[in-house]
C-alpha positions, 0 to 999 in steps of 0.5 A: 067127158061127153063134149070132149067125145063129141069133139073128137068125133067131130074132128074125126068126121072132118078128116074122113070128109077131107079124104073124100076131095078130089082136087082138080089137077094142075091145068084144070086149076089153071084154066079155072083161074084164066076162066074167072079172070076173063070173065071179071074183065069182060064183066069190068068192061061192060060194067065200064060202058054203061058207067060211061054212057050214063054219065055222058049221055044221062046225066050230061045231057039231062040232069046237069044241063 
């Protein structure tokens, strides 16, 4: 009986927390989602850069003679 109240208390608390979220509106969604998709490509990029010149210029030239 007692783990059923807490249960109940628990779901209870959740939808009361829930009542609580402010979501972000529309364009605030949107300028987020542009945000974080620049961001991973600009990360991409560099992350691609540095992939390049370690090949070509470390392992080409030093390792792999």
């Amino acid at each position: 009986m007692k783990s059923s109240n807490k249960i109940a208390n628990f779901f209870g608390d959740v939808g009361s927390e829930i009542k609580k979220i402010t979501w972000p509106t529309r364009q605030e969604a949107i300028k987020y989602t542009i945000t974080v998709v620049v961001i991973s490509l600009v990360t991409a990029f560099i992350l691609g850069l540095f992939d390049f010149v370690f090949k070509t210029y470390v392992l080409d030239k030093f390792i792999l003679k």
